[in-house]
Steps between C-alpha positions, in 0.01 A plus 500: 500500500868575515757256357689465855119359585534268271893396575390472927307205334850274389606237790847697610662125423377566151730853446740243369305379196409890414872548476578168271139655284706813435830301395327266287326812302783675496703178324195430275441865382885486395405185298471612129260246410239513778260746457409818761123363522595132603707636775229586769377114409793361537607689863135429620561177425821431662368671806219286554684224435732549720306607799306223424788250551562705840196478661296246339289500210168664609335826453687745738834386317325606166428788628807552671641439154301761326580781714884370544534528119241854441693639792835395301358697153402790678802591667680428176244753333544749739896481544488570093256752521659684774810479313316613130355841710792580660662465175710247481 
């Protein structure tokens, strides 16, 4: 299954909270004292929680959630590891 599968999934309302995932990494892997492994928690977290407040608390906005904040970690991943093989 390709990724773009996966991201055809996300409510297009949602694209917002993917965007606000990738800040709020971005800020928290600049934090000194929060470590690299808590950051996936913390973004998944956010994202469901935040989803959750949109729509509802149920099961599609946990889901919705999930994918909004793996969606946000991926493209981080890739961006950096597009960057690393290029050479940057």
């Amino acid at each position: 299954m390709e990724w773009s599968i996966v991201s055809e999934f996300i409510k297009p309302e949602l694209l917002m909270v993917v965007a606000v995932c990738w800040i709020i990494g971005y800020v928290l892997k600049q934090t000194p004292r929060v470590p690299n492994w808590t950051i996936i928690y913390a973004v998944s977290l956010a994202a469901i929680l935040i989803v959750s407040f949109t729509l509802g608390f149920n099961v599609d906005s946990f889901l919705q959630g999930i994918l909004c904040g793996a969606v946000a970690v991926y493209g981080n991943q890739l961006v950096k590891q597009t960057r690393k093989g290029a050479g940057e």
